[in-house]
C-alpha positions in Angstrom: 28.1 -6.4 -19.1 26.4 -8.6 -16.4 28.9 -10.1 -13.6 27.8 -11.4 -10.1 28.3 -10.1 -6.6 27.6 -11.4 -3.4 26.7 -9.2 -0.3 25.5 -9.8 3.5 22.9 -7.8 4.6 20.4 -8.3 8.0 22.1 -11.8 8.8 21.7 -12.9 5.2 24.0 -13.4 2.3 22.4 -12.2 -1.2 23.7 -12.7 -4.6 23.0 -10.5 -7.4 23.8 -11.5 -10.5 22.5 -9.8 -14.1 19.7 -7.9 -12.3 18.2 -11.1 -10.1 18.4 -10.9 -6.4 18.8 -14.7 -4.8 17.8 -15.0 -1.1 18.5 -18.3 0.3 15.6 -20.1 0.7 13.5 -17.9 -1.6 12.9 -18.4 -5.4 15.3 -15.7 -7.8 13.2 -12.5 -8.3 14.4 -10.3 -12.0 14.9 -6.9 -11.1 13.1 -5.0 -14.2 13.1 -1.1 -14.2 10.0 -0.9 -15.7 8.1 -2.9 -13.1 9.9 -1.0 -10.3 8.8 2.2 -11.7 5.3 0.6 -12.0 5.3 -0.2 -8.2 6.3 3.1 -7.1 3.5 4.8 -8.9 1.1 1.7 -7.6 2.1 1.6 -4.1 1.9 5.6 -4.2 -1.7 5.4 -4.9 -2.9 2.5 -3.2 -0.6 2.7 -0.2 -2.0 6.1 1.2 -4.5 5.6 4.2 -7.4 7.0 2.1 -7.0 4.4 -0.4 -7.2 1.6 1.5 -9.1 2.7 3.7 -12.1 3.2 1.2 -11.1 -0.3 -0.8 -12.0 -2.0 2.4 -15.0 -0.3 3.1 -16.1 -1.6 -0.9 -15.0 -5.0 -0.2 -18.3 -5.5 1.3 -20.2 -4.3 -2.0 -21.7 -1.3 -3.6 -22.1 1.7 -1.9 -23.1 5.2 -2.3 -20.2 8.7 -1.8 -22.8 9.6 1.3 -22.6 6.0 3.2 -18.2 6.0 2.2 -18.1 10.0 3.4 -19.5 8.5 6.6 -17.8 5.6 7.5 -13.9 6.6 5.6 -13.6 8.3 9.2 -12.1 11.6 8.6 -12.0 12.0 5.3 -13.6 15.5 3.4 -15.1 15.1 0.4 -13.0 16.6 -1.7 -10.3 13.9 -0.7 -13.1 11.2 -1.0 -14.3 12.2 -4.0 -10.6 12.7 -5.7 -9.4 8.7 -4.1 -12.5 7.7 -6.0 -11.3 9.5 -9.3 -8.0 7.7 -8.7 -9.4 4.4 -8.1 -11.8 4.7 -11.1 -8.7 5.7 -13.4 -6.9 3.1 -12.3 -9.6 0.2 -12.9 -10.1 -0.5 -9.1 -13.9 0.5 -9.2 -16.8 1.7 -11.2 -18.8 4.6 -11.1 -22.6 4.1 -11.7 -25.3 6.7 -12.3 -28.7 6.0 -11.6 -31.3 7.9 -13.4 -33.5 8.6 -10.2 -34.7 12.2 -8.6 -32.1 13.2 -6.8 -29.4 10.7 -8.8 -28.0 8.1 -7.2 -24.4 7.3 -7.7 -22.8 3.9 -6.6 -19.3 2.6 -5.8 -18.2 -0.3 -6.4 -15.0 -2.5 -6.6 -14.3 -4.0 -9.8 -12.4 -7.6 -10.4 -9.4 -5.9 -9.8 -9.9 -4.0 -7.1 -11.5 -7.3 -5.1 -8.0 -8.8 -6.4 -6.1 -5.9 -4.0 -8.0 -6.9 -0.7 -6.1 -9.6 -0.1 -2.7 -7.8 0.0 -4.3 -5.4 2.0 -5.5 -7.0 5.0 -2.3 -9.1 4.7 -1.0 -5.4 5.3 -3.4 -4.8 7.6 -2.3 -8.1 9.8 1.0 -7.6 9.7 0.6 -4.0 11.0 -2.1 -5.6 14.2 1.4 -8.5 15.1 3.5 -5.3 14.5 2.7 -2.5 15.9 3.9 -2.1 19.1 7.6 -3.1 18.1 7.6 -0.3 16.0 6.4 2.2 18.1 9.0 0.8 20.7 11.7 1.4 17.7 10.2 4.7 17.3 10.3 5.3 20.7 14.2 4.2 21.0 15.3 6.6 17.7 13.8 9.6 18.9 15.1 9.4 23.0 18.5 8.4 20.8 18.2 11.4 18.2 16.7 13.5 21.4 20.3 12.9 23.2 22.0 13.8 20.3 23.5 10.3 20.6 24.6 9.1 17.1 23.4 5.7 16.9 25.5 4.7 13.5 28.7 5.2 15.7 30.2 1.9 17.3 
């Protein structure tokens, strides 16, 4: 069943062959369902603004849900409190109870989510280089899809 096609896309010629994507100059990645469909449901949780937003603000240590309510700017508690859920479920933090009067509960990011920082302010720089040619693409879309102009004509 396998065979091997080659396509051009963006200035670059791809080959796909048997489920592996070759970009010149980049080393073969295997296309595996499974790790697609892991990705999507990754990317769905940590890519949402609350997410990383509240990762960051653990990178620095512990901390407790009234100091994150305060600086995750924006966010209600209910959101906060169901992103730490998520984060928990997912292995990305622990919870911890302290047995004082009123109890104290602590945040904190475990190995793994430490491990996810990295990507994120790699995110996070990309988006500060980035920014403004995307809202100048934005800005060019809409005034085209404003005109009615159809922009995949040539």
């Amino acid at each position: 069943m396998g065979g091997r096609y080659k396509f051009n896309t963006m200035n670059t010629s791809v080959t796909v062959q048997e489920g592996t994507a070759v970009i010149p100059g980049s080393t073969a990645v295997s296309h595996q369902t499974s790790l697609c469909a892991a990705a999507q449901q990754t990317l769905a949780k940590v890519g949402d603004k609350w997410t990383v937003m509240t990762i960051m603000q653990l990178a620095a240590g512990p901390r407790r849900f009234s100091e994150l309510k305060r600086v995750v700017e924006g966010i209600s508690q209910r959101m906060l409190t169901l992103t730490l859920r998520h984060l928990e479920r997912d292995g990305l933090l622990t919870r911890t109870v302290l047995a004082t009067t009123p109890p104290r509960v602590d945040y904190e990011l475990t190995e793994l989510g430490q491990s996810l920082r990295v990507p994120l302010m790699g995110l996070g720089e990309w988006v500060a280089r980035n920014h403004e040619r995307v809202d100048a693409a934005r800005r060019s879309f809409d005034a085209r899809d404003e005109a009615g102009t159809d922009y995949r004509q040539t």
